[in-house]
LONU-295692 format. One record per residue (C-alpha): x, y, z. Coordinates in steps of 0.1 Angstrom, whole numbers, plus 5000, padded with zeros to 4 digits. Each point is the difference from the previous one (the first is absolute). Layout:
+------+------+------+
:    x :    y :    z :
+------+------+------+
:    X :    Y :    Z :
...
+------+------+------+
***
This chain:
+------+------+------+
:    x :    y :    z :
+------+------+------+
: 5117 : 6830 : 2214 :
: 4970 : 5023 : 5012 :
: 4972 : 5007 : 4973 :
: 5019 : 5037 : 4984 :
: 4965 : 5008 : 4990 :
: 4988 : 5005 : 5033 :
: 5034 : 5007 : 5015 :
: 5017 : 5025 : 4974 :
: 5024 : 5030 : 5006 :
: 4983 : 5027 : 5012 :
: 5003 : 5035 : 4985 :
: 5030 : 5022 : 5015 :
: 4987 : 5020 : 5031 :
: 4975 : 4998 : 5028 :
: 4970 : 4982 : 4993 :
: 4968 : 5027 : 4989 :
: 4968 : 4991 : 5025 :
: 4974 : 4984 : 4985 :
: 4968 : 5022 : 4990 :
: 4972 : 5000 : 5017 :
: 4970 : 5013 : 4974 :
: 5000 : 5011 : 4962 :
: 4993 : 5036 : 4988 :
: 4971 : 5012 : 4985 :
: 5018 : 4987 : 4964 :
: 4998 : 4962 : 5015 :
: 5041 : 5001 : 5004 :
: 5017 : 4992 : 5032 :
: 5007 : 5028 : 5029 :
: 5002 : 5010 : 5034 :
: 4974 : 5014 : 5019 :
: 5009 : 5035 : 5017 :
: 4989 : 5011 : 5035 :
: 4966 : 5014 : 5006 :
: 5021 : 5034 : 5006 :
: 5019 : 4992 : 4971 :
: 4971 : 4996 : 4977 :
: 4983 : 5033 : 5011 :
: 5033 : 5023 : 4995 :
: 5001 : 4989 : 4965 :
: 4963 : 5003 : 4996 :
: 5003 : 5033 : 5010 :
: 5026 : 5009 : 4983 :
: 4991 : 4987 : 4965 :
: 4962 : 4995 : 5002 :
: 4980 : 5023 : 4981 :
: 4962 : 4978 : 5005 :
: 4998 : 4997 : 4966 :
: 5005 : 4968 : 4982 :
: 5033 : 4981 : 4985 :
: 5010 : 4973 : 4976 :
: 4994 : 4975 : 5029 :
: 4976 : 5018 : 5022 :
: 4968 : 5016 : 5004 :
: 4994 : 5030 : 5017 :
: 4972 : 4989 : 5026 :
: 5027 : 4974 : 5007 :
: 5027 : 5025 : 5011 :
: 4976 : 5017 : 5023 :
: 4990 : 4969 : 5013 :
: 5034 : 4989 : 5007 :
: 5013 : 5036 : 5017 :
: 4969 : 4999 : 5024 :
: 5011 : 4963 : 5012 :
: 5033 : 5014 : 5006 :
: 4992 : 5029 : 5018 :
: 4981 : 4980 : 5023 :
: 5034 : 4981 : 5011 :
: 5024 : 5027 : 5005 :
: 5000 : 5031 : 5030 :
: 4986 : 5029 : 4994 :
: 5032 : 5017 : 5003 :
: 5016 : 4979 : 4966 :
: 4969 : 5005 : 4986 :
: 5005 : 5042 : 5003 :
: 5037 : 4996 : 4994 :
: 4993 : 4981 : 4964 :
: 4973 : 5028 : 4990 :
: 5022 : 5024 : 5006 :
: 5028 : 4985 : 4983 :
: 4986 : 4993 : 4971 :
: 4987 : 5033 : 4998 :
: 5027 : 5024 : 5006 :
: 5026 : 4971 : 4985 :
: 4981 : 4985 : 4976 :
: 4977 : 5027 : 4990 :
: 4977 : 4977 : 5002 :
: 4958 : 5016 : 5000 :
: 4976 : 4974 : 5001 :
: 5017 : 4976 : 5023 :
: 5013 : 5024 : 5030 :
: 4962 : 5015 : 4999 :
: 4987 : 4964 : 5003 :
: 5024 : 4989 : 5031 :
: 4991 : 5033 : 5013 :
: 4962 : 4994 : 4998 :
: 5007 : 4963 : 5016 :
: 5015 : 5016 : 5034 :
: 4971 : 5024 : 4993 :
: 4977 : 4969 : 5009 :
: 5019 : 4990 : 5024 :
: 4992 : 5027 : 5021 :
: 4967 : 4990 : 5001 :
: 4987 : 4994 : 5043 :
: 5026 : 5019 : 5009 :
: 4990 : 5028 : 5022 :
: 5007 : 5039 : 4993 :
: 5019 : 5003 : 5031 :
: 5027 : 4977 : 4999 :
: 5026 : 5019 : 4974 :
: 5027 : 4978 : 5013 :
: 4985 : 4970 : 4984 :
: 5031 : 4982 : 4976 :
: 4968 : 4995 : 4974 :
: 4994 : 5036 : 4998 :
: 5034 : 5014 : 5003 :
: 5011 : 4980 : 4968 :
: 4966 : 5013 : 4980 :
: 5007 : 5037 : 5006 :
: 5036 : 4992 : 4990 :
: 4993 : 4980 : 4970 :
: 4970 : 5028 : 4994 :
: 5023 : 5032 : 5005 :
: 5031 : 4989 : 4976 :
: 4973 : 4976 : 4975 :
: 4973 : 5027 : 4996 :
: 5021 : 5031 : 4984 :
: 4980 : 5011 : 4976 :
: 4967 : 5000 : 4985 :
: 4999 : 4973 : 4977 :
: 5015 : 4977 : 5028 :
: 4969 : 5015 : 5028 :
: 4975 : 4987 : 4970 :
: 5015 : 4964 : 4996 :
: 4997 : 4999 : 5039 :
: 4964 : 5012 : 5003 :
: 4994 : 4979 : 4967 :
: 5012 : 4966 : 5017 :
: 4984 : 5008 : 5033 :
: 4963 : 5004 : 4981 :
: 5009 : 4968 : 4985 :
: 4996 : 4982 : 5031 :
: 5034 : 4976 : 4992 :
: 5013 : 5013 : 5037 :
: 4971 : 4992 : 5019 :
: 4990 : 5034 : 5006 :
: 4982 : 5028 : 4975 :
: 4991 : 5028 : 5013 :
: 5026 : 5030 : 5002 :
: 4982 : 5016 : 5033 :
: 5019 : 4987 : 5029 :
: 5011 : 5024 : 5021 :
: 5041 : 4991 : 4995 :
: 4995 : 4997 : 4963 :
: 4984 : 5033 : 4994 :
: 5025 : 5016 : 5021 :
: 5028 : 4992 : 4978 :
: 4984 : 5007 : 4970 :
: 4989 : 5032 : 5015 :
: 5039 : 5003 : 5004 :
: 5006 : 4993 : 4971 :
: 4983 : 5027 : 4980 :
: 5012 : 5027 : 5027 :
: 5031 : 4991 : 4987 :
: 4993 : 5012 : 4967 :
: 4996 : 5032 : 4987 :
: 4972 : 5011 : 4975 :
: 5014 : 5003 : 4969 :
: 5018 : 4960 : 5010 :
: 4964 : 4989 : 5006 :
: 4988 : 5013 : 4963 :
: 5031 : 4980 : 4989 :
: 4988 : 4969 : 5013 :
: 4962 : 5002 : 4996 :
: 5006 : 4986 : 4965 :
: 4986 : 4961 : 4998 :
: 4963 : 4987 : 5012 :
: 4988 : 4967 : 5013 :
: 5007 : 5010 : 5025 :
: 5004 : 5039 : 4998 :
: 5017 : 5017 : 5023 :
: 4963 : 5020 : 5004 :
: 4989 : 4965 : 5015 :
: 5030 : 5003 : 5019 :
: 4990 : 5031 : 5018 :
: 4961 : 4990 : 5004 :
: 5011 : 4965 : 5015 :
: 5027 : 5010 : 5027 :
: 4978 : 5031 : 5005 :
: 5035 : 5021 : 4995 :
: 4997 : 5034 : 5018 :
: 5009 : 5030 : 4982 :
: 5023 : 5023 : 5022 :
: 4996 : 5032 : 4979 :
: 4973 : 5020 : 4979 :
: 5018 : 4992 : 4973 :
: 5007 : 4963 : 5006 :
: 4960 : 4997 : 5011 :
: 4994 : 5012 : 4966 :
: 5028 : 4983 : 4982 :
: 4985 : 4965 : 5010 :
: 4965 : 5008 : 4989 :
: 5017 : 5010 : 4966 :
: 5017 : 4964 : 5002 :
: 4967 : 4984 : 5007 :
: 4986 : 5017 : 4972 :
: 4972 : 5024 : 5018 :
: 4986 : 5028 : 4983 :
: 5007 : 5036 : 5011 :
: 4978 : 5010 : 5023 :
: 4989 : 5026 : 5029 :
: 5032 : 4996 : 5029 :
: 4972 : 4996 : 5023 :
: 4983 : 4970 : 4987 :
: 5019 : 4970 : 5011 :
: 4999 : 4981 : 4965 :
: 5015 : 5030 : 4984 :
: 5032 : 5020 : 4996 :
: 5008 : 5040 : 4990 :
: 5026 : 4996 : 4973 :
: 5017 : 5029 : 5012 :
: 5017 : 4979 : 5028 :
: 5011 : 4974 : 4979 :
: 5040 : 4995 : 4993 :
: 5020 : 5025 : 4981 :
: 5004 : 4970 : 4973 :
: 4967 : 4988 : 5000 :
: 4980 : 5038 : 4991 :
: 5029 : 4999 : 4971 :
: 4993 : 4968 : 4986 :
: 4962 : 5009 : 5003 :
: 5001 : 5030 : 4982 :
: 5026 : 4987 : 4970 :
: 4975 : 4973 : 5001 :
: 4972 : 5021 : 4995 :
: 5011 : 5023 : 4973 :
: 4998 : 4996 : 4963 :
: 5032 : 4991 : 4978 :
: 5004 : 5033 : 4987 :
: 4997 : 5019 : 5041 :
: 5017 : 4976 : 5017 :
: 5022 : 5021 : 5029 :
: 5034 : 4990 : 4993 :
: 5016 : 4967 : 5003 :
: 4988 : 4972 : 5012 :
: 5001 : 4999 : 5034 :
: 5021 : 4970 : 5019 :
: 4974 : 4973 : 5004 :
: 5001 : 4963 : 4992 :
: 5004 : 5001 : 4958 :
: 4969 : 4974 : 5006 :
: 4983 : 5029 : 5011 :
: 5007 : 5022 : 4971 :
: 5000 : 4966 : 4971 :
: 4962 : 5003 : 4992 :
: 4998 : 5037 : 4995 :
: 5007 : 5016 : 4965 :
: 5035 : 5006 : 5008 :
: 5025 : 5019 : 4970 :
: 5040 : 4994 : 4992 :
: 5006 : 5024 : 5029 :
: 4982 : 4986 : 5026 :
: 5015 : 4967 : 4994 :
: 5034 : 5012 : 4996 :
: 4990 : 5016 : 5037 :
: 4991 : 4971 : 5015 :
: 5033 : 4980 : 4987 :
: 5015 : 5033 : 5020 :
: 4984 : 4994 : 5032 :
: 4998 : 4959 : 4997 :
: 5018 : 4980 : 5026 :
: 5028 : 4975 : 4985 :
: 4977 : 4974 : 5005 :
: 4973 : 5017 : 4975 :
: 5028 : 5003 : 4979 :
: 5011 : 4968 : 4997 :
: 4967 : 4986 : 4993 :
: 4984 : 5027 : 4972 :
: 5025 : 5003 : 4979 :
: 4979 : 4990 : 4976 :
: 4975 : 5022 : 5008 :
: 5020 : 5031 : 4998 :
: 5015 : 4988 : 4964 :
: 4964 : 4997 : 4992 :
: 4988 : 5030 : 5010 :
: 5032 : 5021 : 4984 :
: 5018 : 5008 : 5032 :
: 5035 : 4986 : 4984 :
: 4995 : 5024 : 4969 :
: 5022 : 5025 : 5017 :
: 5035 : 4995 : 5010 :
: 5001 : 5014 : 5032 :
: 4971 : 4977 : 5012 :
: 5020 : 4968 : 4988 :
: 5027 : 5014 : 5019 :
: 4979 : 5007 : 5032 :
: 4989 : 4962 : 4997 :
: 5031 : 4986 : 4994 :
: 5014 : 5019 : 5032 :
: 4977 : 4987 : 5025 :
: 5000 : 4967 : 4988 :
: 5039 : 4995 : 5005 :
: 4999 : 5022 : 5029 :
: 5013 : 4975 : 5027 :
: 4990 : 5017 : 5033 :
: 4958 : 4998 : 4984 :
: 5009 : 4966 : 4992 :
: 5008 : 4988 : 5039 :
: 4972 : 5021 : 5009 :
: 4977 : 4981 : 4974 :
: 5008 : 4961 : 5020 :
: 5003 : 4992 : 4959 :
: 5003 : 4960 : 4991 :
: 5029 : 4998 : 4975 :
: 4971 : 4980 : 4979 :
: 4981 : 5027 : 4999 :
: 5027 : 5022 : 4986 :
: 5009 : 4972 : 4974 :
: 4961 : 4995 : 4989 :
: 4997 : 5033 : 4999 :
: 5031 : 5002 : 4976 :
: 4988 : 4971 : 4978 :
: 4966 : 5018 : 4993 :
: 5013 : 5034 : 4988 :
: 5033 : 4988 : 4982 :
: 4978 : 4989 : 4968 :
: 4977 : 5025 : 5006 :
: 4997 : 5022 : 4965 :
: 5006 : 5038 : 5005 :
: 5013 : 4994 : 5040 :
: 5030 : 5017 : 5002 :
: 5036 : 4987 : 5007 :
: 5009 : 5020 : 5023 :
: 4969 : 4988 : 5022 :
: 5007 : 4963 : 4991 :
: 5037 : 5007 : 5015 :
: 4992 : 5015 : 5025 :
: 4980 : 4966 : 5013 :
: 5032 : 4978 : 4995 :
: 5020 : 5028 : 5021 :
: 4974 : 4997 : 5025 :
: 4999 : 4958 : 5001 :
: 5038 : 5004 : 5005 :
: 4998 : 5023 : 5027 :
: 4970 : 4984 : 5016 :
: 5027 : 4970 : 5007 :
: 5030 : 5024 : 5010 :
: 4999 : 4983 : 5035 :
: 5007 : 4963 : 4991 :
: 5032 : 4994 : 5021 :
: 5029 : 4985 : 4987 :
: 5007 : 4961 : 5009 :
: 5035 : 4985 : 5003 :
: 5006 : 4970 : 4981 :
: 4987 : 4981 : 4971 :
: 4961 : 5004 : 4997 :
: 4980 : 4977 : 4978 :
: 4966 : 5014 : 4994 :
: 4964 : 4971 : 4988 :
: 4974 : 5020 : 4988 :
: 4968 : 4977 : 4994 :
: 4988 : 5003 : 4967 :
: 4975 : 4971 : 4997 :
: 4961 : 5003 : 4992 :
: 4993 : 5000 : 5035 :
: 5018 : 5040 : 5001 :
: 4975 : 5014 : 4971 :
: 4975 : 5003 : 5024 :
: 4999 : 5039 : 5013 :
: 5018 : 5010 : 5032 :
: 4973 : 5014 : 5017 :
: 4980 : 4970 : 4988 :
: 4961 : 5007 : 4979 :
: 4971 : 5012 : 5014 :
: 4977 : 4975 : 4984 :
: 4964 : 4989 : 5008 :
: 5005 : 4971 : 5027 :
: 4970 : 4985 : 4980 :
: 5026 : 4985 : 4975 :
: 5005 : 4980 : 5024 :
: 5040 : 4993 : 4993 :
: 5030 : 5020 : 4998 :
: 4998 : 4991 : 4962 :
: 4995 : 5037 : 4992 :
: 5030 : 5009 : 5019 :
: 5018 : 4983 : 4969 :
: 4988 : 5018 : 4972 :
: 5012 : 5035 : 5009 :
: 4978 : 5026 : 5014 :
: 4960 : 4988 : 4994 :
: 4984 : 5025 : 5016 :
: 5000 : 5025 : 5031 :
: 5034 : 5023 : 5011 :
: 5028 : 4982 : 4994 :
: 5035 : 5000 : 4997 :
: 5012 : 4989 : 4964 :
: 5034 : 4998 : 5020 :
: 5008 : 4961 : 4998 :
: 5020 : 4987 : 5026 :
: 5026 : 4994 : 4976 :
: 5007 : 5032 : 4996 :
: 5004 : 5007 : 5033 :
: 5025 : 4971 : 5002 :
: 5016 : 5015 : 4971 :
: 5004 : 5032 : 5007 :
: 5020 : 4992 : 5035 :
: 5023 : 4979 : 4983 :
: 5010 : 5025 : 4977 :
: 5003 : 5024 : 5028 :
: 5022 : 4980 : 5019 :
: 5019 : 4994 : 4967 :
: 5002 : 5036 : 4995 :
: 5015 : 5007 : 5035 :
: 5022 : 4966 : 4999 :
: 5012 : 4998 : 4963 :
: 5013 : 4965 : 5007 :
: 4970 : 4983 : 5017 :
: 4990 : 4969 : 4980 :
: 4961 : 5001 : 4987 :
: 4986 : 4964 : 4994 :
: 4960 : 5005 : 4988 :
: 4986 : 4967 : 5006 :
: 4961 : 4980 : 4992 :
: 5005 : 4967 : 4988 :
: 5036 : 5009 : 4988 :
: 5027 : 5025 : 5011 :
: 5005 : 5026 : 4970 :
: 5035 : 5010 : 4998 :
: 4998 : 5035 : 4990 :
: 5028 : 5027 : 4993 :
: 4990 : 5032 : 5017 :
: 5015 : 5037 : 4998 :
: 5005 : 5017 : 5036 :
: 5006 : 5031 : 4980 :
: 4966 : 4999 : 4989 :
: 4968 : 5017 : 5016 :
: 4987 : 4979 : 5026 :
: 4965 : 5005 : 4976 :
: 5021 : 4981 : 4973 :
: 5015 : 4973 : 5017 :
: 4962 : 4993 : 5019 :
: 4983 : 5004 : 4967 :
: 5026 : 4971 : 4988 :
: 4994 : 4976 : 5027 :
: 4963 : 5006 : 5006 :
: 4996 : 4988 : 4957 :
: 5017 : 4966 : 5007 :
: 4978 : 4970 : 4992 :
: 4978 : 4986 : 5030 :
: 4996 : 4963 : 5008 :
: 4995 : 4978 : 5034 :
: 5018 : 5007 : 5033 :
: 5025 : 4983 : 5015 :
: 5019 : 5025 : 5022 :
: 5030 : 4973 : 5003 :
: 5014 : 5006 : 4966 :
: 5021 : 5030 : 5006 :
: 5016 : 4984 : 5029 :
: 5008 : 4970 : 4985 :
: 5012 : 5017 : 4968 :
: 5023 : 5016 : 5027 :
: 5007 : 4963 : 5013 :
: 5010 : 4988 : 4966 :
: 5020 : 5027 : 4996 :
: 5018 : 4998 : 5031 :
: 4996 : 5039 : 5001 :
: 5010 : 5018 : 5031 :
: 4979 : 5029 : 5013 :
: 4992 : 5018 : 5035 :
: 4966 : 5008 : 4994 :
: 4970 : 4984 : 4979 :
: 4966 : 5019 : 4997 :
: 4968 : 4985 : 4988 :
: 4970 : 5025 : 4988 :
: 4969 : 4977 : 4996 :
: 4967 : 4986 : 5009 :
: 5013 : 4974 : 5015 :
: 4975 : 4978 : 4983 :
: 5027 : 4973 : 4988 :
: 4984 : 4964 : 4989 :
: 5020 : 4984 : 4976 :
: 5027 : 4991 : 5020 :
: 4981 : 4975 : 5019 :
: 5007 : 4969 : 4974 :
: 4972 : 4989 : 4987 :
: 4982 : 5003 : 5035 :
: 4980 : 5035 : 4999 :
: 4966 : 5010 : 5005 :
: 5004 : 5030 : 4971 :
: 4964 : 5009 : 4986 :
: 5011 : 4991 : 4967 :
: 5026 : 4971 : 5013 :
: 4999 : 4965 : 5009 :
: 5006 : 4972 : 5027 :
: 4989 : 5001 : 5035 :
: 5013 : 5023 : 5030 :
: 5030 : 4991 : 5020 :
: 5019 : 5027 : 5023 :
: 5023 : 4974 : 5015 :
: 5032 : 5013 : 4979 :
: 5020 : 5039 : 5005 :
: 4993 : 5028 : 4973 :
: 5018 : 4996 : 4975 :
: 5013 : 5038 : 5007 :
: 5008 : 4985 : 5036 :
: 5017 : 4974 : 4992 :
: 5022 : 5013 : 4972 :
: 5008 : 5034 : 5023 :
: 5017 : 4973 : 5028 :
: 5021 : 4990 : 4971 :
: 5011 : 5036 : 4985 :
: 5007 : 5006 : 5041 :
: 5023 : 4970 : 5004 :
: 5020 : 5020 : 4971 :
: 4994 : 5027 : 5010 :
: 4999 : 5002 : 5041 :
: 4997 : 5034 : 5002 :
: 4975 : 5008 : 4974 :
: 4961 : 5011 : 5009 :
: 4967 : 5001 : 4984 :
: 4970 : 5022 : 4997 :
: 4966 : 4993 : 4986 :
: 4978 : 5026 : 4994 :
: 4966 : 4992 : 4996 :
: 4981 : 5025 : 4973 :
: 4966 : 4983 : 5008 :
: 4981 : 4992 : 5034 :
: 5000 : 4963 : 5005 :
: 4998 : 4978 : 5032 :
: 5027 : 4978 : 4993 :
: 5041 : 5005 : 4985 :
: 5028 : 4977 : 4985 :
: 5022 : 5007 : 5027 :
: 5003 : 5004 : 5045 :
: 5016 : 5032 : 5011 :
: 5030 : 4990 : 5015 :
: 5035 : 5019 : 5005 :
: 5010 : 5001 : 4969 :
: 4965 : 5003 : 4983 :
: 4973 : 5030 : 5001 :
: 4965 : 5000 : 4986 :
: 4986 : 5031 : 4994 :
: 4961 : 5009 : 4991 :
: 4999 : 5023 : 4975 :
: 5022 : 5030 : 4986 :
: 5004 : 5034 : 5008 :
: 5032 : 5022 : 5000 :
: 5010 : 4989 : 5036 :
: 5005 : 4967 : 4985 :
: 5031 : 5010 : 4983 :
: 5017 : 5015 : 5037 :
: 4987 : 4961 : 5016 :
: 5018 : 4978 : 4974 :
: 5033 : 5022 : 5004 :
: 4995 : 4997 : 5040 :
: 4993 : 4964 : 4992 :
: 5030 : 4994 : 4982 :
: 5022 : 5014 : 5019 :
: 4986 : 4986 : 5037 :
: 4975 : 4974 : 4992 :
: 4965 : 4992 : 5022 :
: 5008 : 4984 : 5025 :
: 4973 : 4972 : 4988 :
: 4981 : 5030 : 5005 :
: 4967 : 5002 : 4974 :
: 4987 : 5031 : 4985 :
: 4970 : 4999 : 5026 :
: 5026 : 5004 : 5029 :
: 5013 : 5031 : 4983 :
: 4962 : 5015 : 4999 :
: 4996 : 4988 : 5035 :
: 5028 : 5022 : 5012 :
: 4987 : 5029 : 4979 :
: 4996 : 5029 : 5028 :
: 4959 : 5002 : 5003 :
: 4997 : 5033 : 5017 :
: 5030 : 5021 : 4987 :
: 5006 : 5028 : 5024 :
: 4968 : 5004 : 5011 :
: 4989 : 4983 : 5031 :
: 4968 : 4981 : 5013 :
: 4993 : 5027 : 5022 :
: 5003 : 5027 : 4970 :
: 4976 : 4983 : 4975 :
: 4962 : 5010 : 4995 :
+------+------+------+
***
């Protein structure tokens, strides 16, 4: 008789490929295309640093990518992940890289593919100010090989780009510095059209009134209708102030000696966003000590057509939530309001035939903050990552939460969709669809962390011999302790071998051999070269999360890929709309 310990029964199912590298946790994976890579990159990556990761590294990494894929899937990702992903940082980075790539071409040939897919990546990246400064930002950097703003094409489109603003739009977005949007103006030498936008842009670029005559000055007399208001409310004393406040930025008004009324005025004219994020100013400041103000609040916040508008993350809505519902003195009616608004910030998750079993990942790993921290690189390590939010503007949104708050989503719109949490363990946890999905993610996201090993809810499903259409994994995809002894973990053991399948891998061929028709999503909450799985037809890897993601997984699940991987999606993203070559600046 053969030796049965090198000749035993294989597990039911098609054999999972063997690995070919290990993640950045030291666990087994598959490496991802070069195009694959970048679409999650852009899709996820923030530059800053996460649990594994330092920031310098993920800018590191992006250039070397964008150096191996076309121009045109480099315009299509930026775009993507900025009008899908709502991505900032990331689509004004790609968008500075085809900026550099531009560089030797000559001024005459506007049929050039290069150029084509900059102004298209520029046009639909670059759509308001704070995006133009992260663009001029990374040029002066020098990362794209070029820094200076003053070539010819550039300055044309940026020239564009403020013609296609109006006055009072360009007060809205001068707010921020380093750079300014003054340094803007003085570095593409923008040319004003009008009196008034001549002397709007000296105002911007903070010149002192002057003679009209004198080049360096401006007659404030031709300045905006907005501008001469703010000025002159500026001006006066408490007590002679004309009126309200007019509608400026509220960072324009914050470090004046401002009464009840004029902040109650300002919560009047701010824009849901302001709302959302100073509500604790305006409790502060006594704007919620009259009931119709509460009410007024409470409106816009739930008010679903400003929501759309607003390109809201659910998290946001949910952190937002979390802060004010301990809050002492912040009114109910406000903290409702919030829930109401999470809820109907999700309205559009389609519903999916079938038995769905949700995996959020709720091991140490997923503490780190979505957006990653914006440490000093000096540290050396993404050990800061791990402790929360060190220093700089972070999220304090954990991927965890994220994870959580999708799977209570989905469990809200599909009360019978099976939620395993998982670490080192699957918890086996008893959730209320009736609940708010703010509950049910506040539930999951307090479960205890451990290790990862993303195979556990799968083979929990395995022992089980459950049946279900659709399984969906929300992690980092950082899984190390299913490698047996084997992995390269930073706090593990034993030396590196990739020759064996993921564990994930290998246990989804034996959930399919049950289940033939079933398929399986990963969604990856953090930017990482490498995943536990290879897109296939029944398998789709997707960078990142956004609201579209819901609409993909139901398309998935009813119709599959086609082996198709979530960089072939971006690649077929229409680049230039309906405008044509021909049309474009």
């Amino acid at each position: 008789m053969a030796n049965k310990q090198l000749f035993s029964s294989a597990n039911p199912g098609k054999t999972a490929p063997p690995t070919d590298t290990v993640n950045e946790a030291g666990g087994r994976a598959y490496t991802r295309s070069d195009k694959g890579i970048l679409a999650q990159f852009a899709v996820t990556g923030c530059l800053n640093s996460t649990y594994y990761s330092k920031d310098e590294d993920q800018l590191k990494l992006t250039l070397e990518l964008a150096e191996k894929v076309d121009s045109e899937f480099l315009a299509r990702a930026a775009i993507y992940a900025r009008e899908q992903g709502y991505m900032k940082d990331m689509p004004a980075l790609l968008t500075a890289i085809l900026f550099g790539r531009t560089k030797g071409i000559r001024a005459e040939d506007e049929r050039n593919p290069t150029r084509l897919a900059f102004k298209a990546a520029f046009g639909r990246c670059i759509d308001n100010g704070k995006m133009l400064k992260n663009f001029v930002q990374i040029v002066r950097s020098g990362v794209v090989g070029r820094k200076s703003i003053g070539s010819t094409a550039l300055k044309k489109l940026i020239q564009k780009w403020f013609d296609g603003h109006t006055d009072d739009q360009l007060v809205w977005n001068s707010i921020g510095n380093d750079p300014s949007l003054g340094d803007v103006i003085r570095l593409a030498r923008v040319n004003p059209r009008t009196p008034a936008r001549r002397a709007l842009f000296k105002w911007i670029t903070g010149l002192d009134v002057g003679d009209k005559d004198r080049a360096f000055g401006y007659d404030a007399e031709a300045l905006p209708q907005l501008v001469k208001d703010y000025e002159a409310w500026k001006n006066s004393t408490k007590a002679a102030r004309p009126g309200k406040p007019p509608r400026v930025p509220f960072q324009m008004l914050t470090s004046l000696d401002l009464s009840q009324g004029d902040w109650e005025q300002i919560a009047k004219d701010a824009s849901w966003s302001q709302t959302r994020q100073n509500l604790n100013t305006f409790l502060r400041h006594g704007v919620f000590t009259k009931p119709s103000n509460v009410a007024m609040v409470a409106d816009r916040i739930k008010n679903r057509g400003l929501i759309e508008k607003a390109k809201v993350f659910p998290y946001q809505l949910m952190t937002a939530y979390n802060y004010t519902a301990n809050v002492a003195g912040m009114p109910q009616k406000v903290t409702l309001a919030l829930q109401q608004a999470l809820d109907l910030s999700l309205e559009n998750i389609p519903n999916i035939e079938g038995q769905v079993v949700v995996a959020p990942d709720m091991s140490g790993s997923m503490s780190a903050a979505v957006t990653g921290n914006r440490n000093n690189s000096q540290t050396g390590t993404g050990a800061y990552a791990r402790r929360g939010r060190p220093s700089g503007a972070t999220s304090v949104v954990a991927c965890r939460e994220v994870a959580a708050l999708v799977t209570a989503a989905f469990l809200r719109k599909m009360p019978e969709t099976t939620v395993l949490p998982f670490s080192d363990h699957v918890d086996i946890v008893r959730l209320n669809p009736l609940d708010s999905v703010a509950t049910n993610a506040r539930a999951l996201s307090s479960l205890p962390s451990g290790g990862t090993d993303c195979s556990l809810p799968l083979k929990y499903l395995n022992q089980q011999k459950a049946k279900a259409d659709l399984v969906i994994y929300l992690s980092d995809d950082e899984s190390w302790m299913d490698t047996q002894g084997r992995t390269q973990h930073r706090y593990g053991w034993g030396a590196r071998d990739v020759r064996s399948a993921t564990g994930l891998m290998t246990e989804w061929n034996i959930f399919k051999a049950r289940n033939p028709k079933a398929r399986l999503v990963c969604v990856d909450l953090c930017p990482n070269p490498t995943g536990q799985v290879i897109a296939q037809e029944d398998i789709l890897s997707i960078g990142g999360w956004s609201d579209a993601c819901f609409k993909l997984i139901a398309d998935f699940a009813r119709n599959g890929n086609g082996g198709k991987e979530w960089a072939d999606r971006i690649d077929a993203l229409p680049l230039y709309e309906s405008v044509t070559p021909q049309a474009m600046p």
